[in-house]
C-alpha positions in Angstrom: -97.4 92.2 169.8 -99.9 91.0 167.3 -99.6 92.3 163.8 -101.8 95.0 162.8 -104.7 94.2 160.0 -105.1 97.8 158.9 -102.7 100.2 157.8 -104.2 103.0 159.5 -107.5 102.2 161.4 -109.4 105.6 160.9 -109.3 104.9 157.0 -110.4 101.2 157.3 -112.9 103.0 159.4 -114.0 105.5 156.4 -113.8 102.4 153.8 -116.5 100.4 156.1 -119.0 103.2 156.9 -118.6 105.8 153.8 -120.0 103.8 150.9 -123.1 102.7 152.7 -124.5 106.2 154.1 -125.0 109.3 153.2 -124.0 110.9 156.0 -121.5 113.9 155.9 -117.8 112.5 155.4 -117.0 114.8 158.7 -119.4 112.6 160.4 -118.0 109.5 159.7 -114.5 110.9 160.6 -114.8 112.3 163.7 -117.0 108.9 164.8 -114.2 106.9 163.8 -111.5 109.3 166.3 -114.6 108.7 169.0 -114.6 105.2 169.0 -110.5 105.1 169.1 -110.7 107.5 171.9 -113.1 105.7 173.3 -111.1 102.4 173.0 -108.0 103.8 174.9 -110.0 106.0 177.3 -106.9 106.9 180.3 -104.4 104.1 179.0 -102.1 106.8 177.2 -101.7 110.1 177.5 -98.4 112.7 177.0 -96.6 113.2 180.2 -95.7 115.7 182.4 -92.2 115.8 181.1 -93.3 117.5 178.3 -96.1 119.3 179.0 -95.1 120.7 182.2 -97.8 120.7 185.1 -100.5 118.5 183.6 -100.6 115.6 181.6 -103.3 114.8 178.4 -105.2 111.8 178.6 -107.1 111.6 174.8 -110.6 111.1 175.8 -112.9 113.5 174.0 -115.9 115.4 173.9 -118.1 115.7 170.6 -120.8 116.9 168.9 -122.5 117.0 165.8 -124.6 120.0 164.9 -127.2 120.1 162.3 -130.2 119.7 161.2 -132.7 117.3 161.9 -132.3 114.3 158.9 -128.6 115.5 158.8 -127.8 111.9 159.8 -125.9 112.7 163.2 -127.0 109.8 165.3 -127.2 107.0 162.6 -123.3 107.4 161.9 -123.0 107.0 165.5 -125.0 104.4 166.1 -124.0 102.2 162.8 -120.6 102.7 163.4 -118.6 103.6 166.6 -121.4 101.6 168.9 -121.4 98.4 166.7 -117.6 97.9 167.4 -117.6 99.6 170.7 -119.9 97.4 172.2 -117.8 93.9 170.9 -114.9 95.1 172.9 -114.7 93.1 176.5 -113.7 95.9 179.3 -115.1 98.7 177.2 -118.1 100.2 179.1 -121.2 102.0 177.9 -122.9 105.0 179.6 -126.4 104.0 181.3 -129.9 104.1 178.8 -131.4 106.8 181.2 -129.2 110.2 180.8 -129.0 111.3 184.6 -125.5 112.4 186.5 -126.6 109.8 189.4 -126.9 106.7 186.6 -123.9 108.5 184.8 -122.0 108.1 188.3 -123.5 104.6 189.2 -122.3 103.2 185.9 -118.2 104.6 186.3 -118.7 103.5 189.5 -119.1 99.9 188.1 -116.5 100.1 185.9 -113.2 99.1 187.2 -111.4 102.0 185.8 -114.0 104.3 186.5 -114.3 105.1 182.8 -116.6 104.7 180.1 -118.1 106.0 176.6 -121.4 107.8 176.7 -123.5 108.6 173.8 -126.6 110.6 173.8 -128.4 111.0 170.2 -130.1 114.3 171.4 -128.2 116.6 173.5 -131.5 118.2 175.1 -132.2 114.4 176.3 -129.9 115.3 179.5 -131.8 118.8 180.3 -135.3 116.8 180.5 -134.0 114.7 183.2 -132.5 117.1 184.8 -135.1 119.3 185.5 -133.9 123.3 187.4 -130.6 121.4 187.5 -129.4 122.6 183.9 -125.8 124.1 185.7 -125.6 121.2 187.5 -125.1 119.1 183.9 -122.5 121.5 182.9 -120.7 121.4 185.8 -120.5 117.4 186.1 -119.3 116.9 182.4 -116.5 120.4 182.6 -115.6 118.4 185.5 -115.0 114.7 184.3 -113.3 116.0 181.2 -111.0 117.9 183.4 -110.4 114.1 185.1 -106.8 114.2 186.6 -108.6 114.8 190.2 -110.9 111.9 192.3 -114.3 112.8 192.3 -117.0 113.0 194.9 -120.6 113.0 194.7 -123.8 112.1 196.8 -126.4 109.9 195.1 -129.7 108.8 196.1 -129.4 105.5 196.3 -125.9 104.9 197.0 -125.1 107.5 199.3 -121.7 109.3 198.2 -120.1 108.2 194.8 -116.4 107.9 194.7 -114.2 108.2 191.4 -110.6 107.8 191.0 -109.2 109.6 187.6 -112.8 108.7 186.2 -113.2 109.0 182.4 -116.0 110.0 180.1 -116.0 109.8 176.2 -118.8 111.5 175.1 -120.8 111.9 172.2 -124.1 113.7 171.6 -125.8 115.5 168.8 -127.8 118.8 168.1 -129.2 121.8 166.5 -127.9 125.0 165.9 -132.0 126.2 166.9 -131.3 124.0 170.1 -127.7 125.3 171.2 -129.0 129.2 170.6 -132.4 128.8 172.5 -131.0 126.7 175.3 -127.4 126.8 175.7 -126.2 129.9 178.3 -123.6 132.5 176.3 -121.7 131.6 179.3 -121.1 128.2 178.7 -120.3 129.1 175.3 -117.5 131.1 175.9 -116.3 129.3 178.5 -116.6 125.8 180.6 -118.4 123.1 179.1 -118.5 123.9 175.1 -114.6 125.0 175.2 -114.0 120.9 176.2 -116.3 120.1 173.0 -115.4 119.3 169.5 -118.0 120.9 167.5 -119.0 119.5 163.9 -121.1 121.3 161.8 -122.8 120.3 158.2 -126.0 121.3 156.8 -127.6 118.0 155.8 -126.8 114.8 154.2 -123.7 114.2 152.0 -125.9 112.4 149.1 -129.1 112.4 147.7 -129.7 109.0 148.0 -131.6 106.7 150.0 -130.5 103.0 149.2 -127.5 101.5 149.1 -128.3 97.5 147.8 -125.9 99.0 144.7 -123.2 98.9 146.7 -120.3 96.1 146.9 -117.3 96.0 149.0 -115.3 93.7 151.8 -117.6 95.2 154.2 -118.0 91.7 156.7 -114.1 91.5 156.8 -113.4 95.2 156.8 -115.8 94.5 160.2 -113.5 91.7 161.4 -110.2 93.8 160.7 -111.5 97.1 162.6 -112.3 95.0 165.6 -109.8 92.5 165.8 -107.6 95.8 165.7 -109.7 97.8 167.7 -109.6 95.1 170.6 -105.6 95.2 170.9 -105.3 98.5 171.3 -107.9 98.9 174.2 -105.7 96.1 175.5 -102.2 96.5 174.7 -101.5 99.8 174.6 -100.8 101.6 177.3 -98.3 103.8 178.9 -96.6 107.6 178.1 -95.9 108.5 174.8 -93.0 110.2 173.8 -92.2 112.5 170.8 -90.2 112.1 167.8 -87.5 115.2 166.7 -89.5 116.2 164.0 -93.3 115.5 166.1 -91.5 117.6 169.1 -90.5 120.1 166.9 -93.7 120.7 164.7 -95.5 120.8 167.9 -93.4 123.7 169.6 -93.2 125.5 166.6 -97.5 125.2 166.1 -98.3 125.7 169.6 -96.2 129.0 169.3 -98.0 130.9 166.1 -101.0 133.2 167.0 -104.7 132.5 166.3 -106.1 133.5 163.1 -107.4 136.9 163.5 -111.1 136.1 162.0 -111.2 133.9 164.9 -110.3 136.3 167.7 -112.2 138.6 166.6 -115.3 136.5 167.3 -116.1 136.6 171.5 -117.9 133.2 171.3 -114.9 131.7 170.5 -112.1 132.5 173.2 -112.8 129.6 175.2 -112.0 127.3 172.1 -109.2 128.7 171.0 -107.6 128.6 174.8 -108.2 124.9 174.4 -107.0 124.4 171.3 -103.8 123.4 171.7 -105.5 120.6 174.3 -107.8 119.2 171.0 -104.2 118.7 168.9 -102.7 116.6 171.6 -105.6 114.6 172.1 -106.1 114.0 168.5 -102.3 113.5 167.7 -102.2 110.4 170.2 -105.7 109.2 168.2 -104.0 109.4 165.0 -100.3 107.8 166.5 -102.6 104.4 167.7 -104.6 104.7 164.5 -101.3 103.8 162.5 -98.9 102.0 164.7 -98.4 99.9 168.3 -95.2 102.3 169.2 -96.8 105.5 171.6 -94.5 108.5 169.8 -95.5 111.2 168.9 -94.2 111.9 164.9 -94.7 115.5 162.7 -97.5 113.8 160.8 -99.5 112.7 163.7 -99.0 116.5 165.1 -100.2 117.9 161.7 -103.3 115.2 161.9 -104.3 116.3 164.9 -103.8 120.5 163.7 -106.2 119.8 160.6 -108.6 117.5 162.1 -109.2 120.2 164.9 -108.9 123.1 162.3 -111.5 121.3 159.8 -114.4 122.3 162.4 -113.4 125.9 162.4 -116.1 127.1 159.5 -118.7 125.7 161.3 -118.1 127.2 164.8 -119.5 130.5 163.7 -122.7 128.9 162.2 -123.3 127.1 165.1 -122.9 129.9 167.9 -124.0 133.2 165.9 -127.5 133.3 167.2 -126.2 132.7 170.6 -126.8 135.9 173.1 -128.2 137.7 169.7 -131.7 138.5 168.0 -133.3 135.3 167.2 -134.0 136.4 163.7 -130.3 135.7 163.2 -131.0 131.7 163.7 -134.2 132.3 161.3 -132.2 133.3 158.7 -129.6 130.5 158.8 -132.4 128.2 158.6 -133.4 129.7 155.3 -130.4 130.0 153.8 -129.9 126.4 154.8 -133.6 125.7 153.7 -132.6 127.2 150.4 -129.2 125.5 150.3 -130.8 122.0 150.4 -133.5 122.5 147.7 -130.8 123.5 145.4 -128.9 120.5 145.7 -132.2 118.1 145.9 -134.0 120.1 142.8 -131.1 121.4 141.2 -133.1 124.6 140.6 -133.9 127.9 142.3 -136.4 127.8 145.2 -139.4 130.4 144.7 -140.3 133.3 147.3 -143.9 131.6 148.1 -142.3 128.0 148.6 -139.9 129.5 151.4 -143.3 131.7 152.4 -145.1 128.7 152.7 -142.2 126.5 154.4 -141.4 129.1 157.2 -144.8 130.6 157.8 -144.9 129.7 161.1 -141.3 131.5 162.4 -142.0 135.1 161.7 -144.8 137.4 160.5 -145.1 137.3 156.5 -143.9 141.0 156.6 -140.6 139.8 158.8 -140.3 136.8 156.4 -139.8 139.5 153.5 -137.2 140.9 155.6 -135.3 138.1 156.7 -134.8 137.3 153.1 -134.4 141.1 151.8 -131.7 140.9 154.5 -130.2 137.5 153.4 -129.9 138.7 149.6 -128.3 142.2 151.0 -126.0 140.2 152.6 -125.2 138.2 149.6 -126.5 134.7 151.5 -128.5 134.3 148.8 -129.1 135.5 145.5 -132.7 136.3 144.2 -133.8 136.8 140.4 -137.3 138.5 139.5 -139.7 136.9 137.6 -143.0 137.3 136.2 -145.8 134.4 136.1 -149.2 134.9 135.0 -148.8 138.5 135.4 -148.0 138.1 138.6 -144.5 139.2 139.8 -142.4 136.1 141.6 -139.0 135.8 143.3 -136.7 133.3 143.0 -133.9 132.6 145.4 -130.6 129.8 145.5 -127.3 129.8 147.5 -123.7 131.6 145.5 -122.3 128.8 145.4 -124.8 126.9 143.3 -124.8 129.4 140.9 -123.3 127.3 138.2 -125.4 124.4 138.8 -128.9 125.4 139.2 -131.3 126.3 136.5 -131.4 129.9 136.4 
């Protein structure tokens, strides 16, 4: 086989997209394990001799949550699509966002597989129209892929799909997932097959990058050249290692984290779990070598990677099935959170007034944020100006660095 250029492909990856945005280092991570996954689609996967009645293919589901500005799409975009779309045999999902195109496109592709990225996650619902289950349904059952499919379509009468395969990527809002997204799916179906990444905004405060130097043209050249013989010479079972078998038996067999089982929003992840580490731990094996085993560090990869998205679960589904004045006061803490780290000072009670005047009643607004400081989600100092009294609020964690 042809010699590798990089060492390990995700961190080439990280070394040709970090330097030049400021988008979330999570961000670039996970777009980086998309476009491998992406690369591979139903090539590899872990047999049925180890896993007993089912094998796992390492094609993937994710999606970045945040706010708008948070950069979610342009890592995307800039990154895993530029290489993506060099790569001969390596399909893209259609530019309208409907399961008949969906199926029309796999249906063109000769292993009925493809990658399909969708900026805004509510993109999908507009087409769809009262069909909202209906999208749910379709993408819980292409992850599940190991059967044929069978569909009607309108213009091609009824689709079908052997083994078909869908990497997918989309992006959206916490406000979005709470107001739109059924508690069932949450705890359940569709959003257990999802990676969810969370950040609250951009990694930097900074808006160009003409400062910045690097290989970046042959970092480019590397990534694909490498990226193109493993979407074409890899293929087949993996196996494991002594030590990879053994890490993974031994992980797979601790309990959850209590915090975590405590929450009922996230029973459906943590059933799936276990799925998430095998996928990723094949991503991380073709990320660093040709040979399809299985070794105790691509097994601990594939633990942290998935356990790294853990914080932000709760942030992302806590307003789901609850008051709505629970996703209000994310938004200010968040709110509060980013003029810290733009101003490096304390944000005053009638800038927040003045910034969410139009989500609550001004006597609410007082609430939300008594409510937020009771609940040590932000810290408030009293102040008088010009005799008159003024409040002014930051985030615990920059207590150190703001001006107080």
């Amino acid at each position: 086989m042809t010699k590798r250029r990089c060492e390990n492909w995700l961190l080439t990856y990280r070394d040709y997209i970090l330097p030049r945005t400021d988008a979330p280092e999570s961000y670039v991570f996970w777009s980086g394990i998309f476009t491998l996954s992406s690369a591979v689609r139903r090539r590899i996967w872990i047999p049925k001799k180890y896993l007993g009645l089912w094998s796992c293919y390492p094609y993937l589901y994710v999606m970045f949550v945040g706010p708008p500005g948070a950069r979610k799409t342009t890592t995307i975009d800039n990154g895993s699509r530029v290489l993506l779309d060099q790569v001969d045999g390596i399909k893209s999902g259609p530019s309208v966002f409907t399961k008949e195109a969906i199926i029309e496109k796999l249906q063109q592709a000769t292993d009925a597989s493809m990658y399909l990225v969708v900026g805004e996650f509510s993109d999908i619902f507009q087409k769809a129209g009262k069909d909202r289950g209906g999208i749910y349904e379709f993408f819980t059952s292409m992850f599940d892929g190991s059967m044929n499919y069978e569909a009607a379509t309108k213009s091609h009468g009824t689709a079908f799909l052997e083994k078909p395969c869908i990497n997918f990527f989309s992006a959206t809002t916490p406000g979005w997932i709470t107001d739109n997204m059924p508690e069932g799916v949450i705890t359940g179906g569709f959003a257990s097959r999802v990676i969810f990444v969370y950040e609250d905004g951009p990694r930097l405060n900074k808006m160009f990058f003409d400062d910045v130097v690097g290989p970046f043209a042959e970092l480019e050249k590397d990534l694909l050249l490498d990226l193109i013989h493993i979407s074409k010479e890899l293929a087949g079972e993996f196996s494991f290692s002594d030590d990879g078998l053994k890490a993974a038996k031994e992980w797979s067999e601790r309990p959850n984290p209590q915090h975590l089982m405590k929450n009922d929003k996230l029973g459906g992840y943590l059933n799936r779990k276990k799925t998430h580490v095998a996928k990723l731990a094949q991503i991380h094996s073709i990320a660093t070598k040709d040979e399809l085993v299985i070794t105790a560090e691509d097994w601990a990869f594939g633990v942290h990677a998935i356990e790294t998205t853990e914080p932000g679960l709760e942030k992302i589904f806590t307003g789901v099935g609850k008051n709505r004045y629970t996703t209000e006061i994310d938004k200010i803490v968040s709110f509060v959170r980013t003029m810290n780290f733009f101003t490096k000072g304390v944000v005053p009670r009638s800038e927040v007034i003045r910034s969410f005047m139009h989500s609550a009643e001004p006597r609410m607004l007082n609430d939300l944020l008594q409510f937020a400081v009771d609940a040590k989600m932000l810290m408030c100092k009293e102040r008088y100006e010009k005799g008159d009294k003024e409040f002014d609020f930051w985030v615990p964690e920059f207590q150190a660095e703001v001006k107080i």
